[in-house]
N, C-alpha and C positions, 0 to 999 in steps of 0.2 A: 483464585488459585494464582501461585507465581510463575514465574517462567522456568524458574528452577522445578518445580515442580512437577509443571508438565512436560520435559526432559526428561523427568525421572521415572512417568508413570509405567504401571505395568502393560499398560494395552499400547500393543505398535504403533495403533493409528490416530491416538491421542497423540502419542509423541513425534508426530509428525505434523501434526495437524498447525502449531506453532510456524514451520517452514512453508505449510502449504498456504498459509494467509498470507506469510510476505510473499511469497510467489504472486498470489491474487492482487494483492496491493501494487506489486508492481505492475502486472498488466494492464490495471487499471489504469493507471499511471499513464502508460504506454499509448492506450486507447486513447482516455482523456486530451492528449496531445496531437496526435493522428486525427481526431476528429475536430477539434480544436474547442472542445467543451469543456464545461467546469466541472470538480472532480467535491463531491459532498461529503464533509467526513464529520464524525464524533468525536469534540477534543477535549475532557474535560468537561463530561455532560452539555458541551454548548455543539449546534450545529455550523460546521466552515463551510464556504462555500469557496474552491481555490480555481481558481482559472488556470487558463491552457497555456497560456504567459506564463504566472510565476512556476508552473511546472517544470516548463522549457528551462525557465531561469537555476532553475534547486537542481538541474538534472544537469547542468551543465550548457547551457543555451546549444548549439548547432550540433553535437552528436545526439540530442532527443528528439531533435528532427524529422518528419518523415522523410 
């Protein structure tokens, strides 16, 4: 399904559910940096493994701070 798609669906919680994963990703994020662990994702069928560094880094280095 595309994103346009699940935008568009009839069930409310479908179409929210798009915003509530980047909400999740971001806290992820958040946490990952705060604990200063690596953060595992799926890109392209392949698994990344991103560290608590280039998070810091992509986020803006001193306001991802804890």
């Amino acid at each position: 399904m595309k994103t346009n798609d699940i935008t568009k669906a009839q069930n409310p919680a479908l179409r929210g559910s798009l915003n509530a994963l980047r909400r999740s990703a971001e806290a992820a994020r958040k946490v990952a940096i705060q604990t200063d662990t690596d953060l595992v994702i799926v890109k392209d069928g392949q698994l990344l493994r991103i560290s608590a560094e280039e998070l810091r880094k992509s986020a803006g280095g001193d306001a991802a701070k804890p």
